[in-house]
C-alpha positions as CSV (number, residue, x, y, z in Angstrom):
1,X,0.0,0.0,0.0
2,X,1.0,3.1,-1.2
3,X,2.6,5.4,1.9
4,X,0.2,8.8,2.6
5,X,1.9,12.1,2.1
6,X,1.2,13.3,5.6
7,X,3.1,10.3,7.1
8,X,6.0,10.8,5.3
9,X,6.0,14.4,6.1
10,X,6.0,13.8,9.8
11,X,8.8,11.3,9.2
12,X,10.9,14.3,7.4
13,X,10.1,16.6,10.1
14,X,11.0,13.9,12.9
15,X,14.6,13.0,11.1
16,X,15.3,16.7,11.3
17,X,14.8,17.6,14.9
18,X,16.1,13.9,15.7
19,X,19.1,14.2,13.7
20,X,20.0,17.9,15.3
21,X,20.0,16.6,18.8
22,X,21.5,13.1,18.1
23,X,24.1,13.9,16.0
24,X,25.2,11.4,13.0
25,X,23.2,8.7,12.9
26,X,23.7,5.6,10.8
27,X,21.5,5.1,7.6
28,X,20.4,1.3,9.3
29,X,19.7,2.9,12.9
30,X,17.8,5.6,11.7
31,X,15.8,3.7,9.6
32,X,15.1,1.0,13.0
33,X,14.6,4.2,14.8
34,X,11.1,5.6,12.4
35,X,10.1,2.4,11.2
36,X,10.9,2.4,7.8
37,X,14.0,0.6,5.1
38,X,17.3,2.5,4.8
39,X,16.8,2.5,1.0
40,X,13.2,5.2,2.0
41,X,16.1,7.0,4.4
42,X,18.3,7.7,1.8
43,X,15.3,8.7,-0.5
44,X,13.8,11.0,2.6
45,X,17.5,12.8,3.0
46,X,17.4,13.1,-0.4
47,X,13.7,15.1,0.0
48,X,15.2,17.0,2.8
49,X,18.6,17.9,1.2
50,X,16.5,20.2,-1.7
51,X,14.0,21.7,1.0
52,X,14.8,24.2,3.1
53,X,13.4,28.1,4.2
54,X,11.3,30.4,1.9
55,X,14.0,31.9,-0.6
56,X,15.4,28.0,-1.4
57,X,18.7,29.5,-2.5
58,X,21.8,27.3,-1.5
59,X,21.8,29.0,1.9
60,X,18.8,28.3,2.8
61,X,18.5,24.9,2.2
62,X,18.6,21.9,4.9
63,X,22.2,20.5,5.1
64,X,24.2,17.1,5.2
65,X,27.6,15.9,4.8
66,X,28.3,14.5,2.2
67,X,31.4,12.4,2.9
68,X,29.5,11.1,5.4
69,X,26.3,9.9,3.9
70,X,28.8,7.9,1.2
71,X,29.9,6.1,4.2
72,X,26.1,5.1,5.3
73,X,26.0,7.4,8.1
74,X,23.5,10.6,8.4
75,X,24.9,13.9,9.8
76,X,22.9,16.8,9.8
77,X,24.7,20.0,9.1
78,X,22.6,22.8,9.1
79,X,18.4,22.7,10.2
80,X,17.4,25.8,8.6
81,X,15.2,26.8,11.9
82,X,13.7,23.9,11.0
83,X,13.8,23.0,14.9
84,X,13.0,26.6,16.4
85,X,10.1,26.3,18.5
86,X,6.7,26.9,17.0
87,X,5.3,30.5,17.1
88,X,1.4,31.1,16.6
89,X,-0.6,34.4,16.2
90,X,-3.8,34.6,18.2
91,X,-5.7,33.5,14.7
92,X,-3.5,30.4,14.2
93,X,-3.4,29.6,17.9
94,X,-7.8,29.4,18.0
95,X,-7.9,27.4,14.4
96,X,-6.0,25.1,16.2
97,X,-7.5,24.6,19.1
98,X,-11.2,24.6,16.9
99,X,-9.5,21.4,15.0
100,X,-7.9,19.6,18.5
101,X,-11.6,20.0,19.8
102,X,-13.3,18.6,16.9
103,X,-10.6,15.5,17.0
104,X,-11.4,14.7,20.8
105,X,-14.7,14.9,20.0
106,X,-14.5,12.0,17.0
107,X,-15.0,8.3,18.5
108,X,-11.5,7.6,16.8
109,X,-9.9,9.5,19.5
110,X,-12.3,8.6,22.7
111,X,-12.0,4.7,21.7
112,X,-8.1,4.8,21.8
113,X,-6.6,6.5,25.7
114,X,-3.4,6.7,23.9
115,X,-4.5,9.1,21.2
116,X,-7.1,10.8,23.5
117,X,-3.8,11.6,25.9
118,X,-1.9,13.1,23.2
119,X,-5.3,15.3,22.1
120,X,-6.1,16.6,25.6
121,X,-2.0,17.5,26.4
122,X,-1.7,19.8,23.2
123,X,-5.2,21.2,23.5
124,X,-4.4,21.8,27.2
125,X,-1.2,23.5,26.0
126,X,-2.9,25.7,23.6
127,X,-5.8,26.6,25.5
128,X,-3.3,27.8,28.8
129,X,-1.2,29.8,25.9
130,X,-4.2,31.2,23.9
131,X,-6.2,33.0,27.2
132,X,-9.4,34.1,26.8
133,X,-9.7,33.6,23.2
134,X,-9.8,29.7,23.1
135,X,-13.3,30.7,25.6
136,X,-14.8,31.8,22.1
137,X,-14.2,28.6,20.1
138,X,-17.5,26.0,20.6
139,X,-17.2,22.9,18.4
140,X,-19.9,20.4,18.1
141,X,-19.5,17.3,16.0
142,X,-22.6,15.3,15.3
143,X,-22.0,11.4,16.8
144,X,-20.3,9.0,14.4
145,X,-21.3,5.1,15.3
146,X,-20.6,2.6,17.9
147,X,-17.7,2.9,20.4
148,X,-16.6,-0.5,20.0
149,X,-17.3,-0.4,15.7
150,X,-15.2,2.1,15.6
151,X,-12.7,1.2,18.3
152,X,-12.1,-2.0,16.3
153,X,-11.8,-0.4,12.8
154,X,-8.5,1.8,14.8
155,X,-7.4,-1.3,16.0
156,X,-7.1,-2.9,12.6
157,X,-6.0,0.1,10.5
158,X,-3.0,0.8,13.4
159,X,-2.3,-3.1,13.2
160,X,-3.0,-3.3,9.4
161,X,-5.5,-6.6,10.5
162,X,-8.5,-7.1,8.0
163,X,-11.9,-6.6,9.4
164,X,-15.0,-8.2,9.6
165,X,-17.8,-6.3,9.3
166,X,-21.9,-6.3,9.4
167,X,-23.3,-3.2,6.8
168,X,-26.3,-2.3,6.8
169,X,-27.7,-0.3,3.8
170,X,-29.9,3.0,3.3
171,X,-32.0,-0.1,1.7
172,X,-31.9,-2.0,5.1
173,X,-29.9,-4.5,3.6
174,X,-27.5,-6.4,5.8
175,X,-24.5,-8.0,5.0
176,X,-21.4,-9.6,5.6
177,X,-18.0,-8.3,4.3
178,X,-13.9,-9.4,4.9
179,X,-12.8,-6.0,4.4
180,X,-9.2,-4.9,4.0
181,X,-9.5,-1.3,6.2
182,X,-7.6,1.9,4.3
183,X,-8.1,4.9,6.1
184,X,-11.0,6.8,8.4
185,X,-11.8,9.9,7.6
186,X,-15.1,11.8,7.9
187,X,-17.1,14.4,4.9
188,X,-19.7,16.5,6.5
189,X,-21.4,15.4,9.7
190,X,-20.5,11.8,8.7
191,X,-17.1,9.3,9.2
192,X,-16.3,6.8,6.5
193,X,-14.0,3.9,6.3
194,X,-12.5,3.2,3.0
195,X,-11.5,0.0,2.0
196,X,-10.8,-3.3,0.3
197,X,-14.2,-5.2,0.1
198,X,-13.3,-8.9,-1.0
199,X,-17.3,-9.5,-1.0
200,X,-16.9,-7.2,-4.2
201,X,-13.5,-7.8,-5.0
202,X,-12.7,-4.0,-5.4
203,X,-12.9,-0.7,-3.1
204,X,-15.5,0.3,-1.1
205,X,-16.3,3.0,1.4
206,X,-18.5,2.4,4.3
207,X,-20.6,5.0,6.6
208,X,-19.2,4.4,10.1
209,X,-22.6,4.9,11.6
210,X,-24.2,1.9,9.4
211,X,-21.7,-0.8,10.6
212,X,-23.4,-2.9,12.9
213,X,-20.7,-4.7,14.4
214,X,-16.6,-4.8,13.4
215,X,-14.4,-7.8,14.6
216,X,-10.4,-7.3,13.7
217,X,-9.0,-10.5,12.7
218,X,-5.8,-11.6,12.9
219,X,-5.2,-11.7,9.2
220,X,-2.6,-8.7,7.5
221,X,-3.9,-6.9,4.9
222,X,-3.0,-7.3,1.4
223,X,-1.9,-5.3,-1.2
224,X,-4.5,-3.5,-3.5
225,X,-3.2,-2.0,-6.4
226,X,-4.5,1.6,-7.1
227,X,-6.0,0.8,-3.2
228,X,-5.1,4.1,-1.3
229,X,-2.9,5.5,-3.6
230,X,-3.0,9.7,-4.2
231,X,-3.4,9.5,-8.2
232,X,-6.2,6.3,-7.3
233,X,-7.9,7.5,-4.5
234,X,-11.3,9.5,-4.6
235,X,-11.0,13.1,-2.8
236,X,-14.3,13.3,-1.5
237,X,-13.5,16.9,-0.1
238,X,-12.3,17.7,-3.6
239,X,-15.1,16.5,-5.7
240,X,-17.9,17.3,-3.8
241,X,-16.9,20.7,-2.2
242,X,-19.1,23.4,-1.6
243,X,-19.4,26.9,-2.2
244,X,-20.3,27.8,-6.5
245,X,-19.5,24.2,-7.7
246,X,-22.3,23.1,-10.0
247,X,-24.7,20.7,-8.8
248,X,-25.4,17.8,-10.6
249,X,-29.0,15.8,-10.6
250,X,-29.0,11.9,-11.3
251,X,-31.8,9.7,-11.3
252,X,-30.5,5.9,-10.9
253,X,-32.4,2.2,-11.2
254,X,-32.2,0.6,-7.8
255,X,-29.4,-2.1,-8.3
256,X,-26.5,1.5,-8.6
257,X,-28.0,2.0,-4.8
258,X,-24.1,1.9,-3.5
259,X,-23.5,5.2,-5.7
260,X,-25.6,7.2,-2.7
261,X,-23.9,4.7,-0.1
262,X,-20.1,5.1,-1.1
263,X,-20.3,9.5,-2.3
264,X,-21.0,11.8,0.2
265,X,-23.9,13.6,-1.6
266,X,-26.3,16.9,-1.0
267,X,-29.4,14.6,-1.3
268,X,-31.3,11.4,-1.9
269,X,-34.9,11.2,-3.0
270,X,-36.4,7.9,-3.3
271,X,-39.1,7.6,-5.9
272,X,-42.7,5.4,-5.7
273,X,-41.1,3.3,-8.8
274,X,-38.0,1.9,-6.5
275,X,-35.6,4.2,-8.6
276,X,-34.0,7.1,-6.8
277,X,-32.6,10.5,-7.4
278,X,-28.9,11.5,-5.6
279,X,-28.2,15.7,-6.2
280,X,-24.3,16.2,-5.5
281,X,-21.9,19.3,-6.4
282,X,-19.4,18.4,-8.9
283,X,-15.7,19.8,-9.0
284,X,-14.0,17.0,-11.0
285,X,-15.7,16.5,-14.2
286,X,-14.0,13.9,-15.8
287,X,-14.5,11.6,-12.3
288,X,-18.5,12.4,-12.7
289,X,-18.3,11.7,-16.6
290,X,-16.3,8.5,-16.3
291,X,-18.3,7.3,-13.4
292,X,-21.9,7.7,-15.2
293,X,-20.6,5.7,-18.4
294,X,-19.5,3.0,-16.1
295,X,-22.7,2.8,-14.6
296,X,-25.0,3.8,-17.8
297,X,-27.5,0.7,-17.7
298,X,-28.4,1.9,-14.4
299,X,-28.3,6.1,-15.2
300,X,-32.5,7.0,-15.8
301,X,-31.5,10.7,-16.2
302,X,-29.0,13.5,-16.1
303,X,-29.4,17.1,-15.7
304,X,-28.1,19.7,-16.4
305,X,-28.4,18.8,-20.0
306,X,-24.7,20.2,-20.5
307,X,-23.4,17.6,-18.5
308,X,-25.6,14.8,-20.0
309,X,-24.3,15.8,-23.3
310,X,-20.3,15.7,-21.8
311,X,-21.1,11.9,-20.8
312,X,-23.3,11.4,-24.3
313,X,-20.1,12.7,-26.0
314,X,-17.6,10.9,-24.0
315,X,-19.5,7.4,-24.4
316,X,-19.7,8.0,-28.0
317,X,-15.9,8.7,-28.5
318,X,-15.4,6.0,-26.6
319,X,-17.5,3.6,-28.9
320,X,-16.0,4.5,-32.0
321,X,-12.6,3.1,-30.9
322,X,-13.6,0.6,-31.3
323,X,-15.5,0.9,-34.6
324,X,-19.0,1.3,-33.7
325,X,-20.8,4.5,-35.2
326,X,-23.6,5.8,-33.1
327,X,-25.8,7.6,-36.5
328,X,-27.9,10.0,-34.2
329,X,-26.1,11.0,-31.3
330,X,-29.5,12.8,-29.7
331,X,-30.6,9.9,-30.3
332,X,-29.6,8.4,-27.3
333,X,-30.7,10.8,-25.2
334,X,-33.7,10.9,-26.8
335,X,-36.1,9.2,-24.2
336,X,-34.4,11.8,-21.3
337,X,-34.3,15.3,-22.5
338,X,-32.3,16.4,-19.3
């Protein structure tokens, strides 16, 4: 599985203040030390050797020896202030504490004592340092699911263990799945888990809320291609943000019910015919367009028209690749005008 950006970034920042109170460190030790191979260490002083302070002229740049790294060990020459102790204004100092609130107030944080620690010692921190600002800051996060759901999904992602879980859908529908956890992460008022679903063999996200019971097993994840990757993995924030991104309108048959399960969306309507209509602000195009051909015996309608004509257009490209001519191209659209 492909490694997250953040993680690596804390590694980078973590080598840099370790390495300036340590001194040199060899490649193997350091790479015992954060968990990782001393090929990714010599990648991540690599990373670290081009970054550096705003300016990113030679003198500002982070620092090694050189001599020193040829002889497998890693010596730190210069930190850029990298290691100076954090400053905040009043602004920053509140839009963190907002964010440390809204994290001890997510069941992923009460259902682990270790995390919940860590939460309450920097919030106390900030709070003490901010004064009668941080009085001003009121978060309130709506609950996410059961304590002991979601206490087992943090087991398993920490422990990379797959999970057995009990979904039910907006449907009702209950089932069974081996799933292959990826990452927790909440849109909106809601947390999701991402994952490998074997039941479908491909990925799947999960409302937290609608898992009826999680067991971790004692079986290691696999390897998904494309599973968790940047350039694979849907950015719900991304797609569906808010604000002047166009709304889209889809009518689907029941079987594409997963489609409302799986994307956070604004809305979704059920209709007396068993069909149902999802409404969802679009920033990502080609992800809506490629999505709707891949699901187009199930698609009733599309509006607006524009974009029903960008997926009309794309599908018929996409047809004469391979050497079949669509003669009417409304024609296809014919029976839905939107």
């Amino acid at each position: 599985m492909a490694e997250r950006a953040d993680d690596r970034l804390l590694r980078l920042l973590g080598i840099v203040a370790y390495l300036d109170g340590a001194g040199p460190v060899s490649v193997a030790d350091l790479a015992d030390r954060f968990g990782t191979t001393p090929a990714q260490i010599q990648k991540d002083v690599d990373a670290l050797w081009v970054s550096g302070t705003p300016g990113y002229w030679p003198d500002d740049l982070i620092d090694f020896d050189a001599a020193s790294i040829d002889r497998g060990v890693v010596h730190l020459t210069e930190a850029r202030g990298m290691t100076r102790p954090l400053r905040l204004g009043t602004r920053e100092a509140i839009a963190l504490v907002a964010a440390l609130r809204a994290m001890r107030a997510t069941d992923a944080v009460q259902a682990d004592p270790a995390r919940s620690a860590v939460v309450e010692s920097a919030l106390g921190k900030l709070t003490a340092a901010t004064g009668e600002a941080a009085n001003a800051v009121d978060v309130r996060l709506a609950p996410g699911g059961d304590r002991q759901v979601v206490a087992a999904i943090s087991s398993a992602l920490t422990a990379r263990h797959r999970l057995r879980i009990r979904y039910v859908t907006s449907s009702d529908v209950v089932s069974e799945r081996d799933v292959d956890p990826v990452r927790l992460h909440t849109q909106d008022e809601f947390a999701y888990l991402a994952a490998w679903c074997y039941r479908a063999a491909a990925s799947r996200t999960f409302r937290v809320d609608r898992i009826l019971e999680a067991i971790e097993t004692d079986v290691p994840v696999q390897a998904h291609p494309g599973v968790g990757e940047p350039s694979a993995e849907i950015d719900f924030a991304a797609l569906f943000a808010g604000g002047s991104s166009p709304l889209a309108t889809i009518r689907f048959a029941p079987r594409a019910r997963w489609f409302a399960e799986e994307v956070p969306v604004e809305s979704v309507r059920n209709l007396p015919d068993g069909d149902f209509e999802v409404t969802l602000r679009v920033t990502n195009p080609g992800w809506l367009r490629s999505s709707l051909i891949r699901l187009a015996p199930f698609v009733r309608s599309v509006s607006p028209k524009a974009l029903a004509d960008d997926v009309a257009g794309a599908a018929t490209e996409a047809l004469a690749v391979y050497g079949v001519v669509v003669a009417d191209r409304d024609e296809a659209t014919s029976r839905n005008p939107h």
